[in-house]
C-alpha positions in Angstrom: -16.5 -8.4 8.2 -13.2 -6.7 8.1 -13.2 -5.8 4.3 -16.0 -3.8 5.4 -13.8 -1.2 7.3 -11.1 1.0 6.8 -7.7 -0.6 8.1 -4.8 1.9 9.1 -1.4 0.7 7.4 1.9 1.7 8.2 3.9 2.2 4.7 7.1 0.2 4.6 9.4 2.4 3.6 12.0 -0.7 2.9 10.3 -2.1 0.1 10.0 -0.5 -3.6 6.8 1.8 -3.8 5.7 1.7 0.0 4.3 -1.5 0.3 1.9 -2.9 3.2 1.1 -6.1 4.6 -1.7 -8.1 6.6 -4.3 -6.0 4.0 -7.1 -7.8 2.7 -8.0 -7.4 -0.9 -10.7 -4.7 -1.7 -10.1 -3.0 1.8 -10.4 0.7 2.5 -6.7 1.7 3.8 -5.3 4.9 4.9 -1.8 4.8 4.9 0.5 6.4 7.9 3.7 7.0 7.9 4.7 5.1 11.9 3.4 3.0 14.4 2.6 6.4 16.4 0.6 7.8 13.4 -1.3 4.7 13.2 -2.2 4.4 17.1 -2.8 7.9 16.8 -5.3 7.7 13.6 -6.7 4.9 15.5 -7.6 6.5 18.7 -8.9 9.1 16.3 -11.5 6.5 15.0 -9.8 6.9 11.4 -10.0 2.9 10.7 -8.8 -0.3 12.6 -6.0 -2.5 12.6 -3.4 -4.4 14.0 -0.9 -3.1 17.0 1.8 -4.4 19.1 -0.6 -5.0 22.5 3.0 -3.7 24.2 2.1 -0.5 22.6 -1.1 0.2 23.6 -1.5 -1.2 26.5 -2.6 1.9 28.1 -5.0 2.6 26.0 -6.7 -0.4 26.5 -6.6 -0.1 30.1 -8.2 3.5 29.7 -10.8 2.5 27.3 -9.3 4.4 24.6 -9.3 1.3 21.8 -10.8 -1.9 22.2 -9.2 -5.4 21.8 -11.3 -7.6 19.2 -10.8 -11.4 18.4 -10.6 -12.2 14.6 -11.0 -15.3 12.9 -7.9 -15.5 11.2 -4.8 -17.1 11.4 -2.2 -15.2 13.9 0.9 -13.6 12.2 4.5 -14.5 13.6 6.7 -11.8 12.8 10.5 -12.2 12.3 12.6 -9.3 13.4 15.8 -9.2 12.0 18.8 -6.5 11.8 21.8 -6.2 9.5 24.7 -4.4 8.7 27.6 -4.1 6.5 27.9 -3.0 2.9 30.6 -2.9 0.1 33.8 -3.2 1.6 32.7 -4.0 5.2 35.5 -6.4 7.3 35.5 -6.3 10.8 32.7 -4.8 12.8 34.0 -1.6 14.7 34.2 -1.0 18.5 30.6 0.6 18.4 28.8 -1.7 16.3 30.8 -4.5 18.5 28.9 -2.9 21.6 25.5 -2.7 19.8 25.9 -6.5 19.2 26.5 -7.6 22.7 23.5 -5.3 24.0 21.3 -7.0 21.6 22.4 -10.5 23.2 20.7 -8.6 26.3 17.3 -9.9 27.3 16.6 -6.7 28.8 17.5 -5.0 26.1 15.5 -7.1 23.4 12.3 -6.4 26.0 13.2 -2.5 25.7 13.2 -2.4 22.1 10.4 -4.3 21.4 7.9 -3.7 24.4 8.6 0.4 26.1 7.2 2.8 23.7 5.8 5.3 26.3 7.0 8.1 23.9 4.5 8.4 21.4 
């Protein structure tokens, strides 16, 4: 039932040639650019797909997009974060801050759930 309808994609602009993921073959997509553009094509009635409840939360609430059950397997996604590079020693007194706010459950909640600003 899904091939059937257009799915909204954010490009990953880390991987070679803008890759998606979560597609399924012989699908419609339009590709976007963010996670706003998608919500945004979205609540424009462009396609379908899948968000981060955390960021559309109000949306639901207001009726704007509607939550559907699929019957496929749910996706856990790793989040990671790096640094360094050619050369790179000692982390400096910034990156040394950034590190111990990430050990921050509040933080973590921050980056991952308040997104009021799309």
């Amino acid at each position: 039932m899904l091939r059937g309808h257009r799915a909204i994609a954010v490009a990953d602009s880390a991987l070679r040639g803008g890759l998606t993921m979560g597609l399924l073959g012989g699908q419609d997509v339009f590709t976007v650019d963010s996670m706003q553009a998608k919500i945004q094509a979205q609540l424009r009635g462009l396609g379908g797909g899948f968000l981060p409840e955390s960021m559309v939360r109000p949306y639901l609430e207001a009726g704007r997009l509607v939550e559907r059950k699929v019957a496929r397997p749910e996706r856990l996604v790793s989040l990671h974060y790096a640094w360094g590079g050619p050369g790179f020693t000692v982390p400096g007194r910034a990156l040394q801050w950034w590190l111990e706010q990430l050990h921050s459950p509040t933080t973590r909640r921050a980056l991952l759930e308040n997104h009021h600003h799309f």
